[in-house]
C-alpha positions as CSV (number, residue, x, y, z in Angstrom):
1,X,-16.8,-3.2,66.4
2,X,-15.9,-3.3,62.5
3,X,-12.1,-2.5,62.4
4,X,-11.2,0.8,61.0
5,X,-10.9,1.4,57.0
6,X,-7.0,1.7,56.3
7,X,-6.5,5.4,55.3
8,X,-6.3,7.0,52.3
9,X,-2.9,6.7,50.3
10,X,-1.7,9.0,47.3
11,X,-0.5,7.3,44.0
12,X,1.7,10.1,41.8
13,X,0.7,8.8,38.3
14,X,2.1,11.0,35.8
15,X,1.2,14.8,36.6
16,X,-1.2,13.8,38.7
17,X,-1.3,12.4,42.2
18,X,-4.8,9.6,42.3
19,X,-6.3,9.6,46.1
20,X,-6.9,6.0,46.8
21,X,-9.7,5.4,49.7
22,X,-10.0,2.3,51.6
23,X,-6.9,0.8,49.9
24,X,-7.5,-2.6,51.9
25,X,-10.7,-2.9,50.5
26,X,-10.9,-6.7,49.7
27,X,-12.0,-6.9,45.9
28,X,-11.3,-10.5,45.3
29,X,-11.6,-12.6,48.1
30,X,-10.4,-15.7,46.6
31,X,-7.2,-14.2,45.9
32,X,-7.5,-11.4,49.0
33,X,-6.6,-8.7,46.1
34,X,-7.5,-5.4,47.0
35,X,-8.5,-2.2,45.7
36,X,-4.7,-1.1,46.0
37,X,-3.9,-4.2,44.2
38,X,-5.9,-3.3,41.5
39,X,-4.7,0.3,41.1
40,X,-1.2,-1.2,40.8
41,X,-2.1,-3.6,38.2
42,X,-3.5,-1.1,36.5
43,X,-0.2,0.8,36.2
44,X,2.2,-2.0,36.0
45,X,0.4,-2.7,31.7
46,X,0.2,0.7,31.3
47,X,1.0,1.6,28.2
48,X,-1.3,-1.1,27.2
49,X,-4.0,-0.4,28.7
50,X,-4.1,3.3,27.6
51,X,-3.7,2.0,23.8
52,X,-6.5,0.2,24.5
53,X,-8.4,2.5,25.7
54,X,-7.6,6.1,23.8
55,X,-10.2,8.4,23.2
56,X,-13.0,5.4,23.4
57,X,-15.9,6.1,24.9
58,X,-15.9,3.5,27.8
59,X,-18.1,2.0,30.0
60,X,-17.3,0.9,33.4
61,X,-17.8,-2.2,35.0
62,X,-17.8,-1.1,38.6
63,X,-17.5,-3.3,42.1
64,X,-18.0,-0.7,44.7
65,X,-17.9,-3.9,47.5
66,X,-15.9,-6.2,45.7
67,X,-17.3,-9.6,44.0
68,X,-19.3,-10.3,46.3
69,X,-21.2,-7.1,46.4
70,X,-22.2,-7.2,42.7
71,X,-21.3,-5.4,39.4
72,X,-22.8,-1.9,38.6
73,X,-22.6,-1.1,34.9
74,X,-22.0,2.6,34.0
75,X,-22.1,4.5,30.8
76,X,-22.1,7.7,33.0
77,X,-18.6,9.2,34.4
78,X,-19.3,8.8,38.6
79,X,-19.8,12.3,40.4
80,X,-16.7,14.1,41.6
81,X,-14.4,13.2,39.2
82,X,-11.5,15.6,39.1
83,X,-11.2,18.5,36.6
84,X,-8.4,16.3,34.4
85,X,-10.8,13.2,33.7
86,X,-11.8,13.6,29.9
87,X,-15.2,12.5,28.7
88,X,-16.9,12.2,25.3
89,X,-20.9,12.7,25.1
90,X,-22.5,9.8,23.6
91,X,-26.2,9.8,22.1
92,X,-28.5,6.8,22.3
93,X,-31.6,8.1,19.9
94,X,-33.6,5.5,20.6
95,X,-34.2,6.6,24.1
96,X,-33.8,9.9,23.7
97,X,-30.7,10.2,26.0
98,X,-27.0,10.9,26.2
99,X,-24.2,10.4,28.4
100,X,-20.6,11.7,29.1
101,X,-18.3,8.4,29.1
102,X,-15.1,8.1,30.4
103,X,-12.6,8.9,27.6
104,X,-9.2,7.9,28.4
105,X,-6.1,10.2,27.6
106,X,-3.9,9.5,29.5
107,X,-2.7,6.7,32.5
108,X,-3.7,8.8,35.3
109,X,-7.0,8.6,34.5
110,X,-7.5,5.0,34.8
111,X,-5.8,4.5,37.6
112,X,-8.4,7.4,38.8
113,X,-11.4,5.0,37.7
114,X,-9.4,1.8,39.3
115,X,-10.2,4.1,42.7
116,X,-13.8,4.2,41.7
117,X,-13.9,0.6,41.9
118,X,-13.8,0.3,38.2
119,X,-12.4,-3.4,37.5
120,X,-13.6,-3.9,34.0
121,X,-13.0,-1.6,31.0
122,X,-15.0,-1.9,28.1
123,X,-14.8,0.9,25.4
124,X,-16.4,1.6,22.1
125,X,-14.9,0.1,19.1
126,X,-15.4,4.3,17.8
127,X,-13.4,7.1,18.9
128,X,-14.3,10.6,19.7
129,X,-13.1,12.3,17.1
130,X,-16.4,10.3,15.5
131,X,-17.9,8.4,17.6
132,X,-20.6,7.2,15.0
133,X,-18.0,5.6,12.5
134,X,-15.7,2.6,13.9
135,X,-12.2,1.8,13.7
136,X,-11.7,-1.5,15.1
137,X,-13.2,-4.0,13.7
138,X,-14.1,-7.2,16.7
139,X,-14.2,-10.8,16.2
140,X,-15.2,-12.5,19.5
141,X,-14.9,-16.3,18.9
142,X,-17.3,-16.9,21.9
143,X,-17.4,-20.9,22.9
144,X,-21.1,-22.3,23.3
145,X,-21.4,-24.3,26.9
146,X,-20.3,-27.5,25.6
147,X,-17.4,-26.1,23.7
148,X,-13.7,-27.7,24.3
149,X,-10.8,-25.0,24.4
150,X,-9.2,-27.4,21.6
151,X,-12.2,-26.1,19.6
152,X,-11.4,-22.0,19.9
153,X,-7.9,-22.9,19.7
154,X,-8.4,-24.7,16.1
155,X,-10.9,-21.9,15.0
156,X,-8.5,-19.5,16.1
157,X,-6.1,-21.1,13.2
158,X,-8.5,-20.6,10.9
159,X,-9.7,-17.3,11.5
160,X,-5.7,-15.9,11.2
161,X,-5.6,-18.0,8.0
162,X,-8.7,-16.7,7.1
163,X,-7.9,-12.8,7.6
164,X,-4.1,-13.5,6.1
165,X,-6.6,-14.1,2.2
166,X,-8.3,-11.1,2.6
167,X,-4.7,-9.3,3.5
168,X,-6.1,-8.1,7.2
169,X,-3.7,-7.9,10.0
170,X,-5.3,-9.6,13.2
171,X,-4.4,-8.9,17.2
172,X,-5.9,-12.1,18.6
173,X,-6.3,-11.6,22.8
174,X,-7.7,-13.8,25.6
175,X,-11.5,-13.1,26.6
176,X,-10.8,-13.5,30.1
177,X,-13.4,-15.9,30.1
178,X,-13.8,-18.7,28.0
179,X,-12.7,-17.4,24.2
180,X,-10.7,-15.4,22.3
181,X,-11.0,-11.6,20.6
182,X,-9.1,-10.7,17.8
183,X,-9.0,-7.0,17.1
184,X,-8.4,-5.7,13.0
185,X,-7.9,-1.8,12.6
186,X,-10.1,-0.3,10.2
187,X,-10.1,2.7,8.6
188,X,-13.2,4.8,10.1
189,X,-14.8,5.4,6.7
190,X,-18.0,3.1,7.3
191,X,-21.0,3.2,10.1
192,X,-21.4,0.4,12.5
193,X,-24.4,-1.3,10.3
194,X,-21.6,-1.7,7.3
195,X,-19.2,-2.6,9.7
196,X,-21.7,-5.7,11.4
197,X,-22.6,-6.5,7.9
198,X,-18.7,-7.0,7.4
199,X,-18.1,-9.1,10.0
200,X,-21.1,-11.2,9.2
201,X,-19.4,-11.7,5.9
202,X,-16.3,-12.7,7.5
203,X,-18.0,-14.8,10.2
204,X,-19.9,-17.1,7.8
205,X,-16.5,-17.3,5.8
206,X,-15.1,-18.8,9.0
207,X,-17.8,-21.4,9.3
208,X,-18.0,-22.4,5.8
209,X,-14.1,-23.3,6.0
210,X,-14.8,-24.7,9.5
211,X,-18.3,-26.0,9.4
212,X,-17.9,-28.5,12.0
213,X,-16.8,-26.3,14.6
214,X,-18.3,-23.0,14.1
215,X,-21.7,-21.2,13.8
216,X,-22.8,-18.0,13.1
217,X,-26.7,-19.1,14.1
218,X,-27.9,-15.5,16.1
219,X,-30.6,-17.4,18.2
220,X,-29.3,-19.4,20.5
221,X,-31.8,-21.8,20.3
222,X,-30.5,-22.5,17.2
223,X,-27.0,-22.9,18.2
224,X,-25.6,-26.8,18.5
225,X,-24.3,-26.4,22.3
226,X,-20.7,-27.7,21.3
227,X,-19.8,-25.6,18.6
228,X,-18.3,-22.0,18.4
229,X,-20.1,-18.9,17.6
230,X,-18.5,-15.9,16.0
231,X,-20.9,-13.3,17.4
232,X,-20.3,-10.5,15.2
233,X,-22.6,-8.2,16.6
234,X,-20.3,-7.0,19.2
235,X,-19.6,-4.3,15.9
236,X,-23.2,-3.3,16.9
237,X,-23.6,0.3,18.3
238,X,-22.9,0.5,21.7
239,X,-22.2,-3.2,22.2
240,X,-18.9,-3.2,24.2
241,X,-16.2,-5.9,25.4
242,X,-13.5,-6.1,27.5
243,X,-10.1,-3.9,26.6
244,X,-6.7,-5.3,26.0
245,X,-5.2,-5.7,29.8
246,X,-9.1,-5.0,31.2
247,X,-9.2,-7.2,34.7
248,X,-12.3,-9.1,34.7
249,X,-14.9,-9.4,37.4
250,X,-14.4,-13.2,37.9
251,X,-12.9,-14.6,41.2
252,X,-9.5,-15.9,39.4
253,X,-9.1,-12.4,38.4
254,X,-8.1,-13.3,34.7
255,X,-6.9,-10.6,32.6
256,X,-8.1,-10.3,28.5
257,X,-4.5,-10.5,27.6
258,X,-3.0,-9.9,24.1
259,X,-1.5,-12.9,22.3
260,X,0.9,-13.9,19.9
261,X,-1.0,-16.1,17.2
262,X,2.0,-18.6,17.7
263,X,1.2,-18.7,21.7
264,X,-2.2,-19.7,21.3
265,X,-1.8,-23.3,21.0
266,X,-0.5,-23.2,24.3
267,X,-2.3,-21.1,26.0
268,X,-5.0,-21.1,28.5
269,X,-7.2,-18.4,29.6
270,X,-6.6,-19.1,33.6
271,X,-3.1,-18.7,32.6
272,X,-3.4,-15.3,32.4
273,X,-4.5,-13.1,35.8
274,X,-3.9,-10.1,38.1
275,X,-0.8,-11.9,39.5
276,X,1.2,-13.1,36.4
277,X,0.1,-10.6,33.7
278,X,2.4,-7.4,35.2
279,X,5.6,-9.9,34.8
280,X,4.6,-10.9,31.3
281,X,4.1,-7.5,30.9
282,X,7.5,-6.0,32.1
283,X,8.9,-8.8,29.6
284,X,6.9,-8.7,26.8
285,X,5.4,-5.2,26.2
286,X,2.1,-4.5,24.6
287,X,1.9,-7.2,22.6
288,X,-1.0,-4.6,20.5
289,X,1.4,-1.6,20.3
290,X,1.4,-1.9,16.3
291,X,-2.1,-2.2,16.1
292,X,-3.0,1.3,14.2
293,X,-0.4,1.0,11.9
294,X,-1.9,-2.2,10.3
295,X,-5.1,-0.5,8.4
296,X,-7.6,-3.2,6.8
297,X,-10.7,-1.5,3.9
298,X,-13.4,-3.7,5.1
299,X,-14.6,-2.9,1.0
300,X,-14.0,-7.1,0.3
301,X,-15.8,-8.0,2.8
302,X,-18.5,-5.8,2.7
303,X,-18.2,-7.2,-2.0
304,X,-18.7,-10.5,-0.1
305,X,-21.6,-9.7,1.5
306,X,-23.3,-8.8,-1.3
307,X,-22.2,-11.5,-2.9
308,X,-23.7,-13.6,-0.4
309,X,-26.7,-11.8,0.5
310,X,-26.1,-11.2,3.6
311,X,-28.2,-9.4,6.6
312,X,-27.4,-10.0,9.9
313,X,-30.8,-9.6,12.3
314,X,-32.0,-6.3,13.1
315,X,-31.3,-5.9,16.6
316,X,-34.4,-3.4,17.3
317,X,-36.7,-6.0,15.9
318,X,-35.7,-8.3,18.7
């Protein structure tokens, strides 16, 4: 006989008390975290991973068995969902459909999706106030398979360098995987095409300063396996990654984990997980808390695509 699911406990977050079912519930069995665990990783970045996550629409990356059980990707809030979760109705007009996302507000309410078995988070670069107009601009320096960490580390240099001449602020992060994100705040004057177009721009900057170690070659067949690519069509519509703080669904349980540009050098990804994050954390604070107050016009960088001719691949087309 299978032993009997642990019962339920009650987390007060806030106002609101989260209902945690089968808190034993073995999510990474590598590490024997469990749901609980993740709940209270959740709270222990908090305030970081709220700021990540305000009024996005969000998708969730969901492991109702753990690991091993498989990843369920949801654009839809799950049924019975309590009156205070928020949501913001997103259209997808090329199939004709919508759906209410998770919009976050407010702690409670991811700790309420942690309990839904929610381990990743990955929101919109748009808000709901206009969800069809972005405000954070993505860089994801995303190594090919024969790509050293020495190589993102050195491209990381020049991408900070690189967004210092254009007079951007950049808030670089861990991947969780095997790169880095850096994050600009942009005004949400433009529509995600403009803002692709951008970061196009700005990618094939990168690789002209840095040809030897970057490329911004869309097909991957195209790609030269050891280099980095800059994929800048994570600005597409509806393309999502990982929050600030966001677990990832990986047995180490790595965290995508905001940076200092000066730690870099000296950081590795596996560094940074569900067990050493909430310390670092506690210590540090949200290393991203300034992040709206450091406003970039994307207008140069849209000048220098035009300059430069630049298109990046239509995506429907594909």
């Amino acid at each position: 006989m299978a032993p009997a699911a642990a019962p339920a406990i009650e987390v007060p977050v806030g106002e609101h008390t989260v209902r945690v079912t089968n808190p034993d519930r073995v999510y990474f069995p590598e590490l024997g975290a469990t749901k609980l665990d993740v709940v209270q990783y959740y709270l222990s970045v908090g305030d970081g991973i709220v700021n990540a996550l305000r009024d996005r629409p969000c998708m969730l990356h969901r492991f109702p068995k753990g690991l091993p059980g498989g990843k369920v990707h949801q654009k839809r809030l799950p049924a019975g969902a309590p009156d205070w979760i928020s949501t913001v109705r997103v259209h997808f007009p090329r199939y004709g459909r919508h759906a209410d996302e998770l919009r976050v507000q407010e702690l409670a309410q991811v700790a309420w999706a942690a309990q839904m078995s929610t381990i990743e988070f990955h929101p919109w670069n748009s808000r709901a106030a206009d969800t069809e107009s972005p405000d954070e601009w993505r860089i994801d320096l995303d190594p090919m398979p024969d790509c050293p960490w020495s190589r993102v580390q050195r491209v990381a240099g020049v991408v900070e360098e690189t967004l210092a001449d254009f007079g951007a602020t950049g808030w670089p992060k861990t991947s969780g995987g095997s790169g880095l994100h850096v994050y600009v705040r942009i005004a949400p004057e433009h529509g995600f095409a403009d803002v692709r177009r951008a970061a196009l721009a700005f990618a094939q900057e990168v690789e002209r300063r840095a040809p030897e170690d970057v490329t911004t070659q869309w097909w991957r067949r195209d790609r030269d396996p050891a280099k980095l690519f800059i994929d800048y069509n994570q600005n597409a519509r509806d393309h999502t990654i990982a929050a600030a703080y966001s677990l990832r669904g990986v047995p180490e349980a790595t965290v995508s984990t905001p940076l200092t540009w000066a730690e870099i050098g000296d950081a590795h990804p596996l560094d940074f997980t569900i067990n050493t994050v909430p310390a670092r954390f506690a210590e540090l604070g949200d290393l991203h808390a300034g992040i709206d107050e450091a406003i970039f016009d994307i207008a140069p960088l849209l000048e220098l695509a035009d300059r430069h001719g630049v298109e990046p691949v239509d995506l429907d087309e594909q």
